[in-house]
C-alpha positions in Angstrom: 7.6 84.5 -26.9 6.8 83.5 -30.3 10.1 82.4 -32.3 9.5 81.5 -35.7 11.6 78.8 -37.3 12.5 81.4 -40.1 13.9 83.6 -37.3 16.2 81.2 -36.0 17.1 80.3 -39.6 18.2 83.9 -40.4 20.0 84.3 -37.1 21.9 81.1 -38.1 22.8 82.6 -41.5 24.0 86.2 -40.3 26.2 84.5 -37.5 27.5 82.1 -40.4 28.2 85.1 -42.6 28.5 87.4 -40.5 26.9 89.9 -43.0 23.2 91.0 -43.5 23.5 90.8 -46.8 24.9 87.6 -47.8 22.3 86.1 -45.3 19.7 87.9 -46.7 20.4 86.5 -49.9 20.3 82.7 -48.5 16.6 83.9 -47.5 15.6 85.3 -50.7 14.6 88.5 -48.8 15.8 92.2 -48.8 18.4 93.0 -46.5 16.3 95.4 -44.8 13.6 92.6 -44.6 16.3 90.9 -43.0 17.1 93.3 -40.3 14.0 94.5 -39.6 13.2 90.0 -38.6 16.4 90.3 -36.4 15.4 93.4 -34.9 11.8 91.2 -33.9 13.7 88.6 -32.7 15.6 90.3 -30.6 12.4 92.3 -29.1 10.8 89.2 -28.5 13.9 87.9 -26.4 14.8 91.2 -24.7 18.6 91.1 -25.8 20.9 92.5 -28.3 22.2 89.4 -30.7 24.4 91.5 -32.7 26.9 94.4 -33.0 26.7 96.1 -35.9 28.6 98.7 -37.5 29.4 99.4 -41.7 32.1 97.4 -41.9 30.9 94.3 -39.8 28.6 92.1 -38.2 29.4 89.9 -35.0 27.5 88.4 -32.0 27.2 89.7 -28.6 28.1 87.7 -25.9 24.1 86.6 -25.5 24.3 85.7 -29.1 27.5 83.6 -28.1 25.5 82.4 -25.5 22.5 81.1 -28.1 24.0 80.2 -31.0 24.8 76.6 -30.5 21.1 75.7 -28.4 19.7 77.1 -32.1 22.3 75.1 -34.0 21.2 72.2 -32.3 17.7 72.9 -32.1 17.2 73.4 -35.7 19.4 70.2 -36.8 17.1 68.0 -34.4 14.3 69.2 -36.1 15.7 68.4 -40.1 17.0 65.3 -38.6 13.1 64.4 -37.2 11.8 65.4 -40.5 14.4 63.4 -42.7 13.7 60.5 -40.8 10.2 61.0 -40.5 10.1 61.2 -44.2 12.2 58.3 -45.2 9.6 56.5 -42.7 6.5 58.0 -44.9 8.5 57.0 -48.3 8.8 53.4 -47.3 5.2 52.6 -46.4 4.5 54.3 -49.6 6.1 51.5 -50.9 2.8 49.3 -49.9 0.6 48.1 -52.8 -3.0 48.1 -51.5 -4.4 45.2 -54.5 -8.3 43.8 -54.5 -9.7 41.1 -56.7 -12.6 39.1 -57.7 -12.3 35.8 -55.4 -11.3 33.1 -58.2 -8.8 35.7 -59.5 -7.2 36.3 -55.9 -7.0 33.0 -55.2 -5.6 31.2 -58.6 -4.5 33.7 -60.8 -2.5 36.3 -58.3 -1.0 34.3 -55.5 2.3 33.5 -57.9 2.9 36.9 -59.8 2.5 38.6 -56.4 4.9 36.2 -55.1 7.2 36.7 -58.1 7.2 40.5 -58.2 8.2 40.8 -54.6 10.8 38.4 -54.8 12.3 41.2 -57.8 11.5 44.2 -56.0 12.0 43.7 -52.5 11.2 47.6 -51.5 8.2 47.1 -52.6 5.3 45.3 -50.6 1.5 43.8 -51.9 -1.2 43.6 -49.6 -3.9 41.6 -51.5 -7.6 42.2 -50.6 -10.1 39.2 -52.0 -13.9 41.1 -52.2 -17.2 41.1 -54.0 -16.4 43.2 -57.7 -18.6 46.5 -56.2 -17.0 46.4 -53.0 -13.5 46.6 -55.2 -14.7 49.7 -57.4 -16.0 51.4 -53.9 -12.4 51.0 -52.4 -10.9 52.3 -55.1 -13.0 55.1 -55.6 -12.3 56.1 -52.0 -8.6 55.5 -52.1 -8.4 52.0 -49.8 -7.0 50.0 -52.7 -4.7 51.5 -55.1 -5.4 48.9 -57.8 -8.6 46.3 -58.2 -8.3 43.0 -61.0 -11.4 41.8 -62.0 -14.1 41.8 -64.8 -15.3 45.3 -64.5 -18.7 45.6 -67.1 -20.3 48.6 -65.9 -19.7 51.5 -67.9 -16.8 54.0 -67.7 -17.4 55.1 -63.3 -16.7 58.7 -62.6 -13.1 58.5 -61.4 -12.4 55.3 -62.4 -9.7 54.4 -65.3 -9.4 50.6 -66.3 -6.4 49.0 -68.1 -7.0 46.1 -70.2 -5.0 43.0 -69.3 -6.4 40.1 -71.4 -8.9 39.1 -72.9 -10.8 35.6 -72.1 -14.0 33.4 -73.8 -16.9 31.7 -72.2 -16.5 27.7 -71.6 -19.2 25.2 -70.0 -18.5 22.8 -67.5 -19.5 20.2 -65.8 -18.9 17.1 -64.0 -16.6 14.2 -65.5 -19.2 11.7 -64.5 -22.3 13.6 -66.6 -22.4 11.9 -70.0 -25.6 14.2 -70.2 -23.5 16.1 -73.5 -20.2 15.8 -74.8 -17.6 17.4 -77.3 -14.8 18.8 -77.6 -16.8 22.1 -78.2 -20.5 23.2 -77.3 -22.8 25.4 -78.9 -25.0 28.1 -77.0 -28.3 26.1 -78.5 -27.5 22.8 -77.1 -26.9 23.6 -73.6 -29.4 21.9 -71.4 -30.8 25.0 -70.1 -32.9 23.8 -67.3 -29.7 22.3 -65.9 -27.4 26.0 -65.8 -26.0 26.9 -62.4 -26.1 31.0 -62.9 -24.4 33.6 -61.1 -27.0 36.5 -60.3 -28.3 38.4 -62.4 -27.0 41.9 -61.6 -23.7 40.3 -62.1 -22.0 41.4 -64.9 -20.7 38.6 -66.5 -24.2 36.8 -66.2 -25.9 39.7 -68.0 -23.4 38.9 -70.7 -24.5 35.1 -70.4 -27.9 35.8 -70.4 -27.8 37.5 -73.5 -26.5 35.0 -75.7 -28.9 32.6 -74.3 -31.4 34.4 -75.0 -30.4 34.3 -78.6 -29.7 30.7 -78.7 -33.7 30.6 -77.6 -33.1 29.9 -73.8 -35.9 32.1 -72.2 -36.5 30.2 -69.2 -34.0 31.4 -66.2 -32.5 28.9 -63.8 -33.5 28.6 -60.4 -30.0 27.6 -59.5 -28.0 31.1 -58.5 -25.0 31.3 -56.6 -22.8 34.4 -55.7 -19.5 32.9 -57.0 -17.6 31.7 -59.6 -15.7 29.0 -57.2 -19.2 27.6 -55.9 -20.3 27.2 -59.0 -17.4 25.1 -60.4 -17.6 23.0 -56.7 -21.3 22.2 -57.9 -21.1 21.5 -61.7 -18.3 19.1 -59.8 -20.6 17.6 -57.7 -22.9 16.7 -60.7 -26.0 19.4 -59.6 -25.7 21.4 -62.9 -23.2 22.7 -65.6 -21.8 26.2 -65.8 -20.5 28.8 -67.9 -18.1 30.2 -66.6 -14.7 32.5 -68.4 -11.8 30.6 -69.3 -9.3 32.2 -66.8 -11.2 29.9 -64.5 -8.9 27.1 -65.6 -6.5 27.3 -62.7 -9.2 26.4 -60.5 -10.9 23.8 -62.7 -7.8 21.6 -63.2 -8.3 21.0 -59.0 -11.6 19.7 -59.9 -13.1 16.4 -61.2 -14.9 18.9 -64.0 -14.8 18.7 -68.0 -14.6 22.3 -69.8 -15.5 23.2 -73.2 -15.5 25.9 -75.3 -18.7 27.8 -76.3 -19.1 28.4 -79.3 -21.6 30.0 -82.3 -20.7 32.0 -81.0 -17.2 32.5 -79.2 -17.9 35.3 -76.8 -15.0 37.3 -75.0 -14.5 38.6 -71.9 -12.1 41.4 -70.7 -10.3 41.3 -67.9 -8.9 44.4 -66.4 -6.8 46.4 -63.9 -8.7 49.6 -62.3 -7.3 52.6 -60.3 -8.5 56.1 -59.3 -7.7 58.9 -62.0 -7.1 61.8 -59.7 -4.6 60.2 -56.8 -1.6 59.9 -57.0 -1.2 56.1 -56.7 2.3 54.8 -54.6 5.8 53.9 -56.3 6.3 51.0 -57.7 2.0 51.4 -59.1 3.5 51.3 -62.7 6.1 48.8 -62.7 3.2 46.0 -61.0 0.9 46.6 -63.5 2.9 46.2 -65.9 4.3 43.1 -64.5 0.8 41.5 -63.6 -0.1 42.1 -67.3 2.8 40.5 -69.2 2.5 37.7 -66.7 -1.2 37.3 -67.3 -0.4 37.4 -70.8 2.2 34.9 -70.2 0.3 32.8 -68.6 -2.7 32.7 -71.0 -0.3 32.1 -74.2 1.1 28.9 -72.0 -2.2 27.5 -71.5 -3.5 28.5 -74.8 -7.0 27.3 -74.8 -7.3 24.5 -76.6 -3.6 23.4 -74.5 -5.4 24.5 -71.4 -8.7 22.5 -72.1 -7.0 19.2 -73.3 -5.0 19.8 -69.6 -7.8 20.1 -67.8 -10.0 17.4 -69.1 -7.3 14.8 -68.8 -6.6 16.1 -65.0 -10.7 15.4 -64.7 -9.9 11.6 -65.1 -7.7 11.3 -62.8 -9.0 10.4 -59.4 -10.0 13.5 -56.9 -8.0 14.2 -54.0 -10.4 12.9 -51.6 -10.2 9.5 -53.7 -6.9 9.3 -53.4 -6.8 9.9 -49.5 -9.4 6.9 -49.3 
């Protein structure tokens, strides 16, 4: 035999009603669609399920006899699906989120914290990787979200959000008296001394640029993959950096001085990505647009010069490791 689910579903509905017709409206067919289903069904089963005559319909005794195994065969399967669908709705409720390292590390740690503690049905699973490796997760659907600086232009797919915007600063350790100020310009940035990111990264090609202008032609031999290493060496007194101000958080750990850049000021946007065509989980719109006000909160806190003075005076206090002597 081959019963159909919408078989048993119309048998159900003509014992209920007892009338081809009012079933037959239920199932949005004709009622001589409808009898001509019964009349398959009850080929297939080799019994009569119904007595019929003009003035009504009622079940045989084999009818009798299958009504309630249907009944509760079709109720165990809407149960199953409810409650396989409930099941499917509340992983749903899982933010997949990558970001840059520094950013995963300083920046998103509290307003992940922060926005689970207010929406408890809804979950973050954070994901720290290399900016391409983001963009190819997202592209294929891993992540629903990535945070980072995202340079390259506009990716097939692809749709970034804007969440703040942040300027280049120099630092170095609070021991170099090589160059001071409360600010530094582009031109008088000992060069030869720069600890660089690569120079396929994005932010770097920005860097380079401008130094460039200022009449630095000579690239550093100094190259490191990330932000965090780089601050870890100015720190150790190897080279200064220029590195974006949202770095702060991870700065004011550090026995480092920062300054501003200036002559220019050069800006740096920061920004949420996500795939245009998927459908992206619940809850997609209400994080965004809590990671945003909080990054925005965050950076009118620390307002730069705020954040700088904070930093600098942190970078004469003793290190940890001093203090553990």
């Amino acid at each position: 035999m081959n019963l159909t689910t919408r078989q048993l579903q119309a048998f159900l509905l003509v014992s209920k009603f007892k009338s081809f017709a009012r079933a037959s409206e239920r199932m949005f067919m004709t009622p001589s669609g409808l009898s001509i289903l019964m009349r398959e069904l009850e080929n297939q089963l080799g019994f009569r399920l119904f007595d019929r005559n003009t003035r009504q319909v009622v079940l045989t005794e084999y009818g009798n006899g299958l009504l309630p195994v249907v009944q509760q065969g079709m109720d165990n399967i809407q149960a199953t699906i409810a409650a396989i669908a409930r099941s499917a709705g509340e992983k749903s409720q899982r933010l997949n989120v990558g970001a840059t390292p520094l950013i995963a590390a300083h920046v998103l740690p509290s307003v992940i914290a922060r926005f689970i503690a207010n929406n408890l049905s809804i979950s973050v699973r954070l994901f720290d990787g290399e900016r391409g490796h983001i963009v190819d997760m997202v592209r294929a659907g891993t992540l629903d979200l990535g945070i980072g600086m995202f340079f390259s232009k506009p990716t097939a797919g692809i749709s970034r959000i804007p969440l703040q915007r942040f300027s280049l600063c120099v630092i170095r350790s609070a021991t170099d008296k090589s160059f001071g100020g409360s600010t530094v310009r582009w031109r008088d940035l000992p060069a030869d001394r720069l600890i660089q990111l690569p120079p396929e990264n994005p932010i770097q090609r920005v860097i380079d640029e401008y130094l460039v202008k200022a009449g630095h032609r000579t690239p550093s031999d100094m190259v490191l993959n990330f932000l965090e290493t780089q601050i870890a060496m100015a720190e150790a007194g190897v080279g200064i950096a220029i590195v974006p101000s949202f770095v702060l958080p991870a700065c004011k750990q550090r026995n480092v001085v920062i300054a501003p850049l200036v002559d220019p000021v050069v800006a740096l946007d920061l920004f949420i990505i996500q795939s245009r065509g998927r459908r992206l989980p619940p809850g997609t719109a209400e994080f965004t647009d809590f990671v945003k006000r909080s990054i925005g909160e965050w950076a009118e806190h620390n307002g730069h010069e705020s954040s700088l003075r904070s930093a600098n005076s942190r970078a004469t206090a003793p290190s940890l490791v001093d203090r553990q002597k």
